[in-house]
N, C-alpha and C positions, 0 to 999 in steps of 0.2 A: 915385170910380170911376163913380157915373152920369153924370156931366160926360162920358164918352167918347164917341164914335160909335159907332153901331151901324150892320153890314151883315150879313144873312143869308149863310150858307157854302154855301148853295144858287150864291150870285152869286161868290163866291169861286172855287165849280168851274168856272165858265161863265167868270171871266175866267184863270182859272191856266191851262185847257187855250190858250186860244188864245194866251196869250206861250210855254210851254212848246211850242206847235206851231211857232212858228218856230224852235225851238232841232232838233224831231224831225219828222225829212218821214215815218216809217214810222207817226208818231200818226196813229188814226182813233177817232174819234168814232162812234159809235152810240145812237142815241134810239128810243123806242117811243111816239111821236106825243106827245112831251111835250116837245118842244125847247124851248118859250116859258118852261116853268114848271122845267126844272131846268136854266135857264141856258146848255144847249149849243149855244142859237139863235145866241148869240156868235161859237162857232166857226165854225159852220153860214156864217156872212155873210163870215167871213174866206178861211177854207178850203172851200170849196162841196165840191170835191170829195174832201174827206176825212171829209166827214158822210154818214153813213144812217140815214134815216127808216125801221125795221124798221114802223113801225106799231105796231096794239096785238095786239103778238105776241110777249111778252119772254123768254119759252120760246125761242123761233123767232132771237129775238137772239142769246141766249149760248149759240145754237150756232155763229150766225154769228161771234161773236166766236172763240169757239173755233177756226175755221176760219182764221182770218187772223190767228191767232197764230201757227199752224203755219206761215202760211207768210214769217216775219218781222216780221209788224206787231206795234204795240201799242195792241191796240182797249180803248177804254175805254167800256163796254157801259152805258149812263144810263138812268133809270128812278128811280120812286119804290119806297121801301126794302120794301113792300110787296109791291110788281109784284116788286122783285129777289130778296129775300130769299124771300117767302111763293109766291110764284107759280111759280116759275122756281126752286126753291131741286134739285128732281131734277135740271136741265142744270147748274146751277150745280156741284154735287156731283161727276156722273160727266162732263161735258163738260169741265170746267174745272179740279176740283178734282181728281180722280183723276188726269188726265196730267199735271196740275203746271203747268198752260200759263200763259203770261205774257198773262193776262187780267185788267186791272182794271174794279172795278164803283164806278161812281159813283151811289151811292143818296139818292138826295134826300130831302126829305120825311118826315123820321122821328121816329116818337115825337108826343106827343100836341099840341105845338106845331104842329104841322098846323093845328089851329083848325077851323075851320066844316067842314071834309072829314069830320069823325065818326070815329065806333071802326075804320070799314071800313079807312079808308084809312091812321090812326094806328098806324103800324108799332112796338109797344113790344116783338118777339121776334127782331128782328133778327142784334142781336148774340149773342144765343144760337145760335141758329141757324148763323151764320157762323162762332162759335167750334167748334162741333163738326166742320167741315169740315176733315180733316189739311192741314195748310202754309198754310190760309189767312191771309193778315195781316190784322187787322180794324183799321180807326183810325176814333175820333172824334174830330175836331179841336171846340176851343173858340172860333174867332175867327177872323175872316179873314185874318192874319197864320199863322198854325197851318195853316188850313187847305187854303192857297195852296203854303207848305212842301210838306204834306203829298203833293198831289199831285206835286211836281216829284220826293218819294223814290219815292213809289209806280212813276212811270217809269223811276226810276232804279235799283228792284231786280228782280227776275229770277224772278216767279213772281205768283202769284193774290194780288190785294188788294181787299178791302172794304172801300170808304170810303162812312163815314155821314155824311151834310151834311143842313142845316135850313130849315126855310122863315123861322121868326122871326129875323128881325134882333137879331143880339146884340153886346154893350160889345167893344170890339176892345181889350184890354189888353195885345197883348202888343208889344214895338216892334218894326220891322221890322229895325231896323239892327243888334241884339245879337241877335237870337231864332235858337236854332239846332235845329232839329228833326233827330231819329234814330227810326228806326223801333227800338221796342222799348226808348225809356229814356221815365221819367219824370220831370216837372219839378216841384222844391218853389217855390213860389210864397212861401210863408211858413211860418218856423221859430216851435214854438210846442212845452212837456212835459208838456203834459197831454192831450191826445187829439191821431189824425190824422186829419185829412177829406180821402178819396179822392176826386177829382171828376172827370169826365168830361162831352165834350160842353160844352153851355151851362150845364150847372149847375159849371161850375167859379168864374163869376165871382160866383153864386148867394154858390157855399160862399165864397167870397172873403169876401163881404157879410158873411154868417151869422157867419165868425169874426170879426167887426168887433165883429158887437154880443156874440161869446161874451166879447171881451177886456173890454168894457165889468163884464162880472161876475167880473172875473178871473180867466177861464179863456184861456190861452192853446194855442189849437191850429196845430198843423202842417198846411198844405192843400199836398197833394199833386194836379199837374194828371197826369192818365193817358191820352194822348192813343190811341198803341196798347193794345187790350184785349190783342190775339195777335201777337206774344209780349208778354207783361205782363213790366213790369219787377220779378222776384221779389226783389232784391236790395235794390232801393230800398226796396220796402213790408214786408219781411222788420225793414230796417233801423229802421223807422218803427214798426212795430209793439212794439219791444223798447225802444225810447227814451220812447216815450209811455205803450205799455199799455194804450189804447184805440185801434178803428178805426170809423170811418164813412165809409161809401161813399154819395157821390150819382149818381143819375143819371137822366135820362129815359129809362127803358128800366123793364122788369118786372126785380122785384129779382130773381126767378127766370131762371138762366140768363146775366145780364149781368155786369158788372163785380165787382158786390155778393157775387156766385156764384165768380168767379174770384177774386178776392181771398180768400176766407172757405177755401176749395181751397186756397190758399197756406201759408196762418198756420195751420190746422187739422194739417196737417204737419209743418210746420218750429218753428212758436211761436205755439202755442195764446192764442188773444186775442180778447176781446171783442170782439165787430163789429157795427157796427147798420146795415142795411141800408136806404139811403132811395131809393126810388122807387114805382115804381106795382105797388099789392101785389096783383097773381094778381086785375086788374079789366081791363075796355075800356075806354078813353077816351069821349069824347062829344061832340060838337057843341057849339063855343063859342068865343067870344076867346081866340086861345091866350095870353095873359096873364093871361084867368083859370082856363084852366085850369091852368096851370101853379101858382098861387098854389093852387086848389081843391085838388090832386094833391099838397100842399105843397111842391115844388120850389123855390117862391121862397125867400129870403135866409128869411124872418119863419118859416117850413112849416120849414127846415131847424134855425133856432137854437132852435127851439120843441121837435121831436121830442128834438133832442141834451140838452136841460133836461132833459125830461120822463124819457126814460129812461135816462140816463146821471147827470144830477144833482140827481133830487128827493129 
């Protein structure tokens, strides 16, 4: 798996809008002075006139969005997950989310993989945040293959979606040619009866890793990839939960509020089940290579099969 190519899903958004604008003339584009960096410069140079520079006013955007929902379009309002989620999360809410409007948000930049940007700009409450919004669809794709998908459904369904993209360049594992992406189901990656690891995001090819070296001790786990948080696939991880008996969730996000929160929401109802939450625990990020922070933050492969040991099987 390290053998793969790696490309950031920040670049995946920047190239999906501009094949899927030739397919949709009512697609627009909208940036808050950030087109170089969450890729919608692409569109920008293709379609000139179906981009707008809001500036740095993203409040001021996803109203603008909102407005040219209303009146047929489908504006996809870009920003870092920051600016969109944390800044803008009041328009987002009653602008957007309260009328139901066919507004997608493309949020770049999320989570502590940012790197040298710091705690400011490393967005780890994102998807909490977006999950609390009623109808919103939240998706973290894993790969540019995933992520590319993702935007062509988010066009293609009929109401407010949150999509979280990355600056770090990550292993593109999944192939183009069999990969079928649906909003709201998740993919098993790999069958395994003794625990399941939930993953989202770029820690899914993490957890990949991790159960490589879990099989090496003879543990065999299930990795489950969870690309939509909202609606979460209950049925799959309902299923998963009963056949293993153990859950771990990873993901770069605060384990409060993310995946780790929604899944544990699930099982606590239906089929009470151990769950060990792996992400970034109720801290800010920092200033750094996002390769080490990811490893510091333990998210990498080693941070993953290490925790699942330690409290699952010392």
């Amino acid at each position: 798996m390290s053998d793969l190519k790696k490309i950031a899903t920040r670049d995946s958004y920047g190239n999906a809008l501009v094949e899927i604008g030739a397919q949709y003339d009512d697609l627009v584009v909208l940036d808050a002075d950030l087109a170089a960096a969450t890729k919608t410069g692409k569109f920008k140079k293709v379609y000139p006139d179906r981009h707008i520079d809001c500036g740095i006013a993203e409040c001021n955007m996803m109203g603008i969005a909102a407005g040219l929902a209303t009146t047929g379009k489908i504006p996809f309002a870009s920003t870092f997950a920051m600016f969109a989620a944390g800044r803008a999360f009041e328009q987002v809410r009653n602008s957007i989310g309260y009328p139901h409007l066919n507004v997608k948000i493309g949020a770049t930049h999320a989570g502590i993989s940012v790197g040298e940007d710091g705690a400011t700009h490393q967005c780890n409450e994102d998807i909490a945040l977006m999950r609390t919004i009623p109808g919103m669809v939240v998706i973290n794709p894993a790969d540019d293959v995933e992520a590319r998908a993702a935007v062509k459904a988010a066009v293609e369904y009929y109401g407010p979606v949150y999509l979280r993209f990355g600056r770090l360049a990550t292993m593109v594992f999944n192939d183009e040619s069999t990969y079928k992406f649906e909003i709201g189901k998740g993919i098993v990656l790999r069958e395994g009866k003794d625990l399941t690891i939930i993953a989202t995001g770029l820690c899914v090819t993490e957890s990949m890793l991790a159960a490589e070296k879990l099989e090496k001790d003879g543990i065999q786990a299930k990795v489950i990839n969870i690309h939509t948080i909202k609606p979460l696939d209950d049925e799959l991880i309902i299923f998963a939960a009963k056949e293993t008996g153990k859950v771990v969730t990873v993901e770069e996000h605060s384990v409060i509020g993310g995946i780790g929160s929604a899944v544990s929401d699930i099982l606590s109802e239906s089929v009470p089940t151990q769950v060990l939450r792996i992400g970034i625990n109720d801290s800010f990020g920092e200033s750094g290579p996002a390769s080490e922070l990811i490893k510091k933050y333990g998210l990498d492969s080693e941070g993953i099969y290490t925790k699942i040991k330690d409290k699952l099987y010392s």
